[in-house]
N, C-alpha and C positions, 0 to 999 in steps of 0.2 A: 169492359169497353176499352178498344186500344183506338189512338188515335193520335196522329202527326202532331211534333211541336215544332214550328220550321221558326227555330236558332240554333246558332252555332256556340252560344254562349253556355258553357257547363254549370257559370255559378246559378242561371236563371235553371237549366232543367232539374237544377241540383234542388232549387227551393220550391219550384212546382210541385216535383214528384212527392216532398215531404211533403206540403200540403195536401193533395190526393188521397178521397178514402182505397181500399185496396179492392175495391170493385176497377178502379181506373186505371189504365195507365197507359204513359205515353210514349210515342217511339220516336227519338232523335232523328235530327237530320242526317247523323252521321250512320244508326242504327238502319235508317230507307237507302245506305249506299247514296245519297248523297253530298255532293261537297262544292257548294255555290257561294259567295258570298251575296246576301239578299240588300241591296236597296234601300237604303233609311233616306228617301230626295226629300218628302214634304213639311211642313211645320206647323203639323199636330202631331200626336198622339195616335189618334183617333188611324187619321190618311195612313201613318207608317205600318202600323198594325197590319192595317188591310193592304198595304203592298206589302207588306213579308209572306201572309198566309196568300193573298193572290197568285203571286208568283210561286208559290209549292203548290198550292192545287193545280194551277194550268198545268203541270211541270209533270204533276204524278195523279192528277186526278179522284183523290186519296180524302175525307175528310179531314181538315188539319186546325189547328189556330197557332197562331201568334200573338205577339206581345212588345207592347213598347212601354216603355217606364221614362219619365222627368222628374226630377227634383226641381220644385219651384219654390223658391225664394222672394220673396213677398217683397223686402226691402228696395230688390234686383230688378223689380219687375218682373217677376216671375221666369231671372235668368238661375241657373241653366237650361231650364225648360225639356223643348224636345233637342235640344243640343246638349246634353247632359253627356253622352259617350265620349264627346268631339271636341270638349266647351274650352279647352288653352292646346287645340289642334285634331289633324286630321288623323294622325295613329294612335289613338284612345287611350294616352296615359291616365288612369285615375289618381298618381301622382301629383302631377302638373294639374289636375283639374280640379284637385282640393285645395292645392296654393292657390291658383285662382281665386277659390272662390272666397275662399279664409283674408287673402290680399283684398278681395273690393268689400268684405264685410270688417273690414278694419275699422268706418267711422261709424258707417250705421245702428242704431241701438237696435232696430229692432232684427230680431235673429230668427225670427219665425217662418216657418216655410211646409212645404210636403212635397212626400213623396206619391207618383199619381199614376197608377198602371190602366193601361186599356189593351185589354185583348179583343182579339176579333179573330170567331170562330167561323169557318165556313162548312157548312154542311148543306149535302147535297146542291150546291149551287148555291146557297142561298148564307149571306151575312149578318151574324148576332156578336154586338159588342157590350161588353162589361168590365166594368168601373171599379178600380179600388185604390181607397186614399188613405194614407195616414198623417198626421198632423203631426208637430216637433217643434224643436227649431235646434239652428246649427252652433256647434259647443266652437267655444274660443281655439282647441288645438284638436290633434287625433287622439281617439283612446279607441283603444282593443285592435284585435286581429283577425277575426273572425269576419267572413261576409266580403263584400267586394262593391268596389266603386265609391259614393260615397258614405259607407259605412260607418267609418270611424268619426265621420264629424257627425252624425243624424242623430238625436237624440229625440225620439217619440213624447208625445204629450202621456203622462201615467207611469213612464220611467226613470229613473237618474241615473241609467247604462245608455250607452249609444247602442247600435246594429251591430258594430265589431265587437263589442261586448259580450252579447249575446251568444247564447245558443242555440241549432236552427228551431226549436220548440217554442223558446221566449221567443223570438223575435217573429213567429208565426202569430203571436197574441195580437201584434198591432200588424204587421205587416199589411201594407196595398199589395201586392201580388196574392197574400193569400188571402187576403178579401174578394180582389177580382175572379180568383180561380173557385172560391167557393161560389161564386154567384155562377160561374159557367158550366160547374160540377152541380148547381142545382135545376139550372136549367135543363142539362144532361139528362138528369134523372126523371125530369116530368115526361120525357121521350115515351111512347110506346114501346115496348119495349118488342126486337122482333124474335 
């Protein structure tokens, strides 16, 4: 089964596709010829999801999904949230948005927090969203290189490596993307098959 992933973001099709059994796979936006930048306006999860795959299905008509991801910080109130791209400005340093966050978790003890994907697949017309959460909390400084965003601070509950640490294999063990992508690759599967 082939089927649209409407981002522009390489490191997200990068850990999709490893996630994916090899009956699956999906075609970039850049793959469909096109080259849009989609829409993140609302503040959920949930809403932004279903406006990146809305606007590629009206666009190409195509079955597709998308995906939105927050790192929530329990302490923060659950900041960075769905501003996690954005969170210390509008051109998406994940630099500046680990200071950030590293800067306001200075006094608070507690450091616990997740990461929380919601995709939303559109087929035939019709929207199915699915949920994946990993649990953590955020380490005092960066460690590792690997992975992208807030990676190097995430440290998953069952590990004592953050996501930069990792390799994309380990870090598919806890990962929320590849929990949500297994729930839409099994929903996938219950399909009729034509």
């Amino acid at each position: 089964m082939k089927i649209v992933f409407a981002t522009n973001n390489q490191h997200k099709v990068d850990e999709i596709r490893s996630a994916l059994p090899e009956n699956f796979s999906i075609i970039t936006l850049a793959e469909a010829g096109i080259d849009i930048d989609i829409p993140e306006p609302h503040e959920t999860l949930q809403d932004n999801a279903a406006e990146k795959a809305r606007t590629i299905y009206h666009l190409i008509k195509t079955n597709c999904f998308s995906e939105d991801t927050g790192l929530e910080v329990y302490a923060l109130n659950n900041e960075p949230g769905v501003h996690s791209a954005r969170y210390a400005g509008e051109q998406k340093s994940f630099d500046r948005n680990i200071e950030k966050l590293l800067t306001k978790l200075k006094n608070p003890g507690n450091r616990q927090g997740r990461f929380r994907t919601v995709i939303c697949l559109i087929l035939d017309g019709d929207e199915y969203f699915f949920e994946g959460v990993c649990e953590g909390e955020i380490t005092e400084e960066r460690r590792g290189s690997q992975g992208f965003g807030y990676d190097p601070v995430f440290k998953p509950f069952g590990s004592n490596k953050t996501f930069a640490e990792m390799s994309m294999n380990e870090k598919n063990l806890f990962s929320h993307r590849k929990k949500a992508t297994d729930k839409l690759v099994a929903f996938l599967n219950k399909l009729p098959q034509e």
